[in-house]
Every structure is written in structure tokens, then in C-alpha cells.
C-alpha positions as CSV (number, residue, x, y, z in Angstrom):
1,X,143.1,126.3,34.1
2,X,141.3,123.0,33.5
3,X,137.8,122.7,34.3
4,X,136.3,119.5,35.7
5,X,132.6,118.5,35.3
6,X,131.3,116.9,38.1
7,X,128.3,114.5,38.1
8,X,127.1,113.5,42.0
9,X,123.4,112.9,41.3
10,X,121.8,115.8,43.8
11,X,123.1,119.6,44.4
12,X,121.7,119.5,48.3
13,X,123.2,119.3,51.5
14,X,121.1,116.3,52.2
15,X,123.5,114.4,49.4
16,X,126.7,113.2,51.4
17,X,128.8,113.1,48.1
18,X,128.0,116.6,47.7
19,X,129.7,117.0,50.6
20,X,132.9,115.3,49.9
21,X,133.1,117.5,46.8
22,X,132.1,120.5,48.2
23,X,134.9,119.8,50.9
24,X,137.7,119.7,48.0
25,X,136.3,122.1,46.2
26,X,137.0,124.2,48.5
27,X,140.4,124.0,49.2
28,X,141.9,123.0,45.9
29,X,143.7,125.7,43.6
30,X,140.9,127.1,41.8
31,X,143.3,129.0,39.6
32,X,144.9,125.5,37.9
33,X,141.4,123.6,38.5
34,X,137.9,124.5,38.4
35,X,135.1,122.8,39.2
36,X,131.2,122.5,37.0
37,X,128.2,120.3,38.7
38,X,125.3,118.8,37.0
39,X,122.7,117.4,39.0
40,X,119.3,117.5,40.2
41,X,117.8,119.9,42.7
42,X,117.1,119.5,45.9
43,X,113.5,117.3,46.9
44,X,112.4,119.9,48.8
45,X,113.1,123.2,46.1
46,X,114.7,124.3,49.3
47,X,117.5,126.8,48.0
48,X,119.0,127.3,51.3
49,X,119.5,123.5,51.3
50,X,121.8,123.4,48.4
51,X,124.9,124.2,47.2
52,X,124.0,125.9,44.0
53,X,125.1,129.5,45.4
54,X,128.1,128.7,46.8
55,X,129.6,126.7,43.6
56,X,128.8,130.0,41.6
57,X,130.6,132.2,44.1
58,X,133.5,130.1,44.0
59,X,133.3,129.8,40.3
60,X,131.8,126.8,39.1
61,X,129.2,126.5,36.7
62,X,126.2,124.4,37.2
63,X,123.6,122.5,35.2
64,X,120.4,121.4,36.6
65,X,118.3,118.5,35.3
66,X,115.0,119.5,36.1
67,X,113.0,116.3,35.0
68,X,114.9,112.6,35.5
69,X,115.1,109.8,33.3
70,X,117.5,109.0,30.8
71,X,116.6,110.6,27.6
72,X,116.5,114.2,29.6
73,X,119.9,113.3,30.8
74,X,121.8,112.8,27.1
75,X,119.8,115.8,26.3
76,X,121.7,117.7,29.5
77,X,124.9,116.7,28.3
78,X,124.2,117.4,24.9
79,X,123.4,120.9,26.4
80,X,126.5,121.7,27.9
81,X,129.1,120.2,25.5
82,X,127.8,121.9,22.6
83,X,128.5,124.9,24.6
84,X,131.4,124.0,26.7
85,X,134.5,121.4,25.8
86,X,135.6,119.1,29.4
87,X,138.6,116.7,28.7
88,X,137.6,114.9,32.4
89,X,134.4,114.2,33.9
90,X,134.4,113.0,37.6
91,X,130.9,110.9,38.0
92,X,130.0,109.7,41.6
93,X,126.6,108.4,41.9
94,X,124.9,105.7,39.9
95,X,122.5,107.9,38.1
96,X,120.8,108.8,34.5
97,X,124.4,109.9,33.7
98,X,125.9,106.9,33.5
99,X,124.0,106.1,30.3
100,X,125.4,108.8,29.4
101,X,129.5,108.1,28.6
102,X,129.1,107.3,25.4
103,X,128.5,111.1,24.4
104,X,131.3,111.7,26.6
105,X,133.6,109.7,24.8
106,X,131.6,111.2,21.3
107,X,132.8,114.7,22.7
108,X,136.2,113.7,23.9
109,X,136.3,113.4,27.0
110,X,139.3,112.1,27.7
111,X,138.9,110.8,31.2
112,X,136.4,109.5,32.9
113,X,136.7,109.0,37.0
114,X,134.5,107.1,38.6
115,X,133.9,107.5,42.1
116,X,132.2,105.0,44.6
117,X,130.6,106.3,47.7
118,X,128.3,103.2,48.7
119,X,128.3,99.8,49.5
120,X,124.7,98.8,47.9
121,X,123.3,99.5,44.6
122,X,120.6,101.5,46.4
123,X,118.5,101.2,49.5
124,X,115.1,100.2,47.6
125,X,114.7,96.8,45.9
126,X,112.8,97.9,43.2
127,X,116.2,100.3,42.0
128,X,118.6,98.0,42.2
129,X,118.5,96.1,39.0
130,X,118.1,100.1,37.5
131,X,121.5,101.0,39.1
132,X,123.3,97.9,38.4
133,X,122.2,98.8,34.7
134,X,123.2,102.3,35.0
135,X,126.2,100.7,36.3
136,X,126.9,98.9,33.0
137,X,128.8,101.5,31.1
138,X,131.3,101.8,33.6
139,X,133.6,98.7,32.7
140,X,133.6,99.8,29.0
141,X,134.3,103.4,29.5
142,X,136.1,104.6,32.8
143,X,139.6,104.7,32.9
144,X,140.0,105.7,36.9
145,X,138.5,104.1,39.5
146,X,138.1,105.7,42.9
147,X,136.5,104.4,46.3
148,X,135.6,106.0,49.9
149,X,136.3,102.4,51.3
150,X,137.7,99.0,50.3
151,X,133.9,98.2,50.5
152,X,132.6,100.6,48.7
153,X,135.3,99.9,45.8
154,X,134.5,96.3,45.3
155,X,130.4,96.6,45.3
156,X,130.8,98.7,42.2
157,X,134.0,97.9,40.5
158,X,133.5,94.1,41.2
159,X,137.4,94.1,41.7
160,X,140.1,95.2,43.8
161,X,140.7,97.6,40.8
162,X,140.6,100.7,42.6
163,X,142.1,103.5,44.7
164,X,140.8,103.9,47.9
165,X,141.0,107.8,48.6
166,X,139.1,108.8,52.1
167,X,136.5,111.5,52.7
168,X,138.9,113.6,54.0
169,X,137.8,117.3,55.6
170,X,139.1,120.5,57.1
171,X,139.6,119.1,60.9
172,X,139.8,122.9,62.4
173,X,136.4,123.5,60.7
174,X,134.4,121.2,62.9
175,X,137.0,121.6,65.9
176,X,135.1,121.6,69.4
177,X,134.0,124.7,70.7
178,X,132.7,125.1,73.9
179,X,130.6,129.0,73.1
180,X,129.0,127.2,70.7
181,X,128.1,124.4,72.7
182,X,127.3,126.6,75.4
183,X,124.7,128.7,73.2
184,X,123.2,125.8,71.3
185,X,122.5,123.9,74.4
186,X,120.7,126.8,76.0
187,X,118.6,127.3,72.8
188,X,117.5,123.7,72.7
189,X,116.6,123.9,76.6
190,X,119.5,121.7,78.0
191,X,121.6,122.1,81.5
192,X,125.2,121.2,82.0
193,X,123.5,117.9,84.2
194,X,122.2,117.1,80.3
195,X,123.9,114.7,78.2
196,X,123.1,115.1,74.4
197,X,123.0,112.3,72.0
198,X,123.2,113.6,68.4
199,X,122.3,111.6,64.8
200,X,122.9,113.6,61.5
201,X,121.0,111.9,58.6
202,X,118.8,112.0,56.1
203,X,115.6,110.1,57.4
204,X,115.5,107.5,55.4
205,X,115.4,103.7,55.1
206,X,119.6,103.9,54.6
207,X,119.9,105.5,57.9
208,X,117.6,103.3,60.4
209,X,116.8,105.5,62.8
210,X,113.6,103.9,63.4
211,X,116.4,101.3,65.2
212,X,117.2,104.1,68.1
213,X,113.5,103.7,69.3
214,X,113.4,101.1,71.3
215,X,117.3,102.0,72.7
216,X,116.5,105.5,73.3
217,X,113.0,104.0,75.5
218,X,114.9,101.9,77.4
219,X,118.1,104.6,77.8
220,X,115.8,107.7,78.9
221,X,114.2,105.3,81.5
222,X,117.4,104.3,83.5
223,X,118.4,108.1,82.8
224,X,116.2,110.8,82.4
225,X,118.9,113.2,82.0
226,X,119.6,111.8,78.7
227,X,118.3,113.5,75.7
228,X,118.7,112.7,72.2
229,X,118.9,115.1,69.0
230,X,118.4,114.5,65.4
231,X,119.1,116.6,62.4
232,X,118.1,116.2,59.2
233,X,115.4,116.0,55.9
234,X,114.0,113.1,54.4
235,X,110.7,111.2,53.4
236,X,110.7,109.3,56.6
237,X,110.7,112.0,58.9
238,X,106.6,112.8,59.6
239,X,106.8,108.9,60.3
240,X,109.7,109.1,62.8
241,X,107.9,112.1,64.6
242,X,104.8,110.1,64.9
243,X,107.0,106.7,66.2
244,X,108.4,109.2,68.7
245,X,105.2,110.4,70.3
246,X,103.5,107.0,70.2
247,X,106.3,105.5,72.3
248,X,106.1,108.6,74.6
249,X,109.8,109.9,73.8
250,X,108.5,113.3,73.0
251,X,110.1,115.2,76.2
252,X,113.8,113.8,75.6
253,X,114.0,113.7,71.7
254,X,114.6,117.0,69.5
255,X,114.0,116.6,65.9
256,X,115.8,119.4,63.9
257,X,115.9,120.8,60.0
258,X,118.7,120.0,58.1
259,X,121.3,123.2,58.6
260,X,124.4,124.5,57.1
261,X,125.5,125.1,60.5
262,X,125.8,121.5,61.4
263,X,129.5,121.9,62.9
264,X,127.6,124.2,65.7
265,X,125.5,121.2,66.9
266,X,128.3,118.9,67.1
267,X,129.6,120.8,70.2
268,X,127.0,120.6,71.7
269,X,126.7,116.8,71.8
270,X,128.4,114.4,74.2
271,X,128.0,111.0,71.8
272,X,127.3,110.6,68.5
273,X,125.4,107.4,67.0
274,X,124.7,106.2,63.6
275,X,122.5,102.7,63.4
276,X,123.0,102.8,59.3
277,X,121.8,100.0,57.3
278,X,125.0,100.4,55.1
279,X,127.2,103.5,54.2
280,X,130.3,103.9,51.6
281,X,132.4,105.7,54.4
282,X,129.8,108.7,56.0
283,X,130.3,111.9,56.4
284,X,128.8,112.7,59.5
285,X,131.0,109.8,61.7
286,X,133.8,111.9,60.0
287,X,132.4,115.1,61.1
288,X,131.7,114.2,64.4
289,X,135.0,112.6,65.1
290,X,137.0,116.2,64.2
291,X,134.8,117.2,66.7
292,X,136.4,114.9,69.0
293,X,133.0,113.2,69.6
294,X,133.0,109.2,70.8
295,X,130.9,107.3,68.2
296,X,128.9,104.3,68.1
297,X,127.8,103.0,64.6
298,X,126.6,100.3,62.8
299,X,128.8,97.0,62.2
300,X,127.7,97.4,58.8
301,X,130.0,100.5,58.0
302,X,133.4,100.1,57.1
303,X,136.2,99.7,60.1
304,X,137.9,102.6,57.9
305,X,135.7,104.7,59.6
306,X,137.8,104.1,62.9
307,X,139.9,107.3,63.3
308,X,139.6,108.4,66.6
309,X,136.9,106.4,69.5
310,X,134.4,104.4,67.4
311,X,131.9,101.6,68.4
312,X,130.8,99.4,66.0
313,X,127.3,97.3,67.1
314,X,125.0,95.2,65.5
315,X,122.1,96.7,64.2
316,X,119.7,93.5,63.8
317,X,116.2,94.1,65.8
318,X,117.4,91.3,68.6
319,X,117.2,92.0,72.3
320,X,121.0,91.2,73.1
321,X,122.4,94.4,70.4
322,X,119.4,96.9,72.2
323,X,121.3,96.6,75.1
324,X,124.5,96.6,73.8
325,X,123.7,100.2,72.2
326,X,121.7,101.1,75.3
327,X,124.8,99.8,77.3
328,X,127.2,102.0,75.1
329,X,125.0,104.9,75.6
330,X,124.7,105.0,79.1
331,X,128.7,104.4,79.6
332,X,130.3,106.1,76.7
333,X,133.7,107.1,76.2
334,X,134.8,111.0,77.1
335,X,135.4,113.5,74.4
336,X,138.9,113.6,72.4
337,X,141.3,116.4,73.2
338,X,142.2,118.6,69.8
339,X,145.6,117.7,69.7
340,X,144.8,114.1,69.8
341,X,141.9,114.5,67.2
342,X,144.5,115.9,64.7
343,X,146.9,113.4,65.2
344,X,144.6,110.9,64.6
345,X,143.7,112.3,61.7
346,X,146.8,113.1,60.1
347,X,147.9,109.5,60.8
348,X,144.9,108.2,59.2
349,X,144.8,109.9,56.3
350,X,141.9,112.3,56.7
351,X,143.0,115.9,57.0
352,X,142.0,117.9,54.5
353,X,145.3,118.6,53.0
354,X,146.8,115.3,52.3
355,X,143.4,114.6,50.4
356,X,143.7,118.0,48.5
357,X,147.2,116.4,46.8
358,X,145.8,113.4,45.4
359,X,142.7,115.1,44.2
360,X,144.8,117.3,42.1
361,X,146.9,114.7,41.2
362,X,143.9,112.8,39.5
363,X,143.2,115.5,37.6
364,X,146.9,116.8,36.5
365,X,148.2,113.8,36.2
């Protein structure tokens, strides 16, 4: 068995490359390959947000750097590998580890993956000439280059050097289910007359919800049967509450925790939206489309998001693209049958077990 150290900046559910390796993780052959994390912990010290538990009952080791910055990061790595010996390292955020590869190659690591998941260098100004540095080591010391999207790939890698592998995921897990929707829709007060428009995402500058406000005014008028449901953490979210009650949306919007029992809430949508300022290739439009849920994102997010029905809009603050999301809202397309979902997805590449074969093939090969 070889084991594979993992590096994807958080441990929570909040990060959406957590997810992507948690999905893999999974489902790979844990007897041949094992997977170790090192990250931080989650924001919030919530341990029910994070994955920590469940990579130790499925094996995995994990390392936690409790206090960021560079030096404690060497130190980390110094940590484990004068305990433990990895030949590959699989790094997928641009992070304190990535002024770390020279120990890597020091302890003989013998291949370094990297993997990009985004199409900025971060979402605050001020970081940006950080990660770009933290980017540095890359083109001296990684020998595998791996991408959610073409996008994605060239931000980092500055190339068309790259694989392009998709965020692929177990379509039965996230499969419609109409108890669930039933239960979930009585426990957040809805009827059958109710449709339910759902957004999973951190709240965050990245994920521009604060966008939806003026739509979801100028939707809930025309129809006030239309309600609107957002899930997630974040340091934006007391500000979004309080934009919310200001513009008098408080009776048609719910505002949920983050859960592990996302998949639940999915069924119990009828539209899912995602106004993103820019994504790698998300998670959640993934998610939601196994589901069998029409979406309607941001043009800024990569057309390889397009599996099953997906909308892509303009996301600048303009009176013509508010009405083009309200328009989309109010007249959106019907849900996707299961069959068709997992044909979809099987042509596009994004079941869970054509991604399972090249993972394993990175790593054996």
C-alpha cells in the first residue's frame, strides 16, 4: 500500500477541494492507496464541520497546522517526514505549503502533483501577489499538473501544460428523492404551491450572493410563492442577514448552517443558482445537477460545468442581467429525470467511477 499526503489548505466542509478529495477518497482502493491530509482547521473550531473524523475512520492520517505562516508550515512538514517517508505529495491549494517543496524534494519525494481548483489567485487583492509567490515553487518542482477546468489549468500553470481531470462524484448519492423533499419542505414551512430556490456557498466575496438581492426583490414581488434558501458558513453571512431584512426579504428567504446533509436539501429545491464571481469548476453546480436540478450560474464559471440544464448569465450589477436572472427564475426549466441525469454524466465525464481510474492511475503510474 502506498500512502499519499494530501495538502488542500482547510480540513472543513466549507473548503470545496476538500470535497473533491473526500469524494475519491472514498471510493478508491484503500488497500493499494491510502490517503494523509495536512491542513488547517476549520474557522469556526466547528468539529462537526470537518472532515477530520471521517479521514481517521477510513484510515488516513492527519496533521493540523494550528498557527499559519510559513515558517510553522516547514516546521509541519518537518514534523511528519521525520516520522513518516511519502514518495508523492498531491498539493491543491496555493498555501504556506507551497514554500514548502524544497523539503519535499530534501526528503524524497518523488512526485509532486499539483492540482488547480481556481481561476484567481484569491478573491482579496491584498493576497494575490502572496499566492502568486507561494505559486513560485511550482514550475521548479512539480512534475504533474492537474486542473478542474481548462480555466483553472491555465491561471496557474500559465500553459496548456496540464490534464484537465473533472470534479467527478457518486451521482446515486445526491440522486432525487422525493421523502426527502417531502420532509425537508415541511420542516422549512413550504407547501407543494412553493417553489424553492436553493444557493450552497460559503458567504463570501467569491460567491456574490449579495447579487441575488435585488433579483430575489424583484422575483418574490411578481410571485410570492417563490422562496429562496441558502446554506452555508462564512464571514459575510451576519452582513447578508442584515441586507435581507433591510430590503424586506425576510418572509421568503431561509438562511441555513452549513450541513453534512446537503444532498437532503437538494430535493427539496426546484432551481438552483450560483451568481459566483469566479470558480475553478464548483462543487455544488455539480451536486445539484446529479440531483437533476436546472441551474443558472454565473458567465464567469467555466462552460465545463454544462452537464445536464445550465444557464449561464451575466453577473455585472446592470439592470438588463437583473432581469435576465429574474426572467430565468420565474420560467425555469423542469427537473431532469434519473436516467437522463446519469447519462449525462457518464457522457461527460463525471461519474464517480471513470474519475476513480485516473486518480489511481496518477498515483500507480
Amino acid at each position: 500500500m502506498i500512502r499519499i499526503l494530501q495538502l488542500p489548505g482547510g480540513l472543513s466542509r466549507n473548503n470545496g477541494r476538500m470535497t473533491v478529495v473526500m469524494n475519491i477518497y472514498r471510493h478508491i482502493d484503500r488497500e493499494a492507496i491510502q490517503f494523509d491530509f495536512a491542513g488547517t482547521e476549520d474557522d469556526q473550531q466547528d468539529q462537526e464541520n470537518e472532515y477530520i473524523d471521517e479521514i481517521k475512520a477510513l484510515g488516513g492520517r492527519v496533521y493540523v497546522l494550528h498557527d499559519g505562516g510559513i515558517i510553522a508550515a516547514r516546521k509541519l512538514i518537518n514534523q511528519i517526514f521525520n516520522r513518516y517517508s511519502y514518495e508523492i505529495v498531491h498539493y491543491h491549494q496555493l498555501s504556506e505549503f507551497g514554500m514548502t517543496f524544497d523539503l519535499l524534494k530534501k526528503y524524497g519525494v518523488k512526485k509532486l502533483i499539483v492540482h488547480s481548483h481556481a481561476t484567481v489567485m484569491s478573491e482579496t487583492k491584498w493576497k494575490i501577489p502572496r499566492n502568486r509567490l507561494f505559486s513560485l515553487p511550482i514550475y521548479f518542482y512539480s512534475n504533474r499538473n492537474i486542473a478542474v477546468s481548462n480555466e483553472a489549468g491555465r491561471k496557474l500553470f500559465l500553459s496548456n501544460h496540464f490534464e484537465f481531470i473533472p470534479n467527478a462524484i457518486d451521482q446515486t448519492k445526491f440522486a432525487f428523492n422525493f421523502k426527502k423533499r417531502h420532509d425537508v419542505r415541511i420542516r422549512l414551512g413550504l407547501n407543494n404551491h412553493d417553489f424553492l430556490i436553493g444557493h450552497v456557498g460559503r458567504f463570501a466575496k467569491q460567491k456574490n450572493q449579495l447579487f441575488l438581492i435585488p433579483v430575489m426583490a424583484r422575483v418574490i414581488k411578481q410571485n410570492q410563492h417563490f422562496y429562496f434558501l441558502f446554506i452555508g458558513d462564512g464571514p459575510e453571512k451576519d452582513f447578508f442577514k442584515q441586507v435581507v431584512q433591510k430590503a424586506g426579504l425576510s418572509s421568503h428567504v431561509i438562511i441555513l448552517d452549513s450541513t453534512p446533509s446537503i444532498k437532503d436539501y437538494y430535493s427539496a429545491m426546484d432551481l438552483f443558482v450560483l451568481p459566483s464571481l469566479f470558480e475553478g469548476l464548483p462543487m455544488v453546480g455539480i451536486e445539484a445537477q446529479a440531483n437533476g436540478l436546472p441551474i443558472v450560474v454565473a458567465d464567469t464559471i467555466s462552460q465545463q460545468l454544462k452537464i445536464t440544464k445550465t444557464a449561464f448569465l451575466p453577473i455585472q450589477l446592470k439592470e438588463k442581467n437583473i432581469e435576465q436572472w429574474v426572467k430565468a427564475i420565474l420560467t425555469p426549466s423542469s427537473r431532469v429525470s434519473d436516467d437522463q441525469v446519469r447519462s449525462c454524466f457518464l457522457q461527460a465525464g463525471f461519474l464517480i467511477e471513470s474519475s476513480i481510474a485516473r486518480w489511481e492511475k496518477m498515483y500507480l503510474a
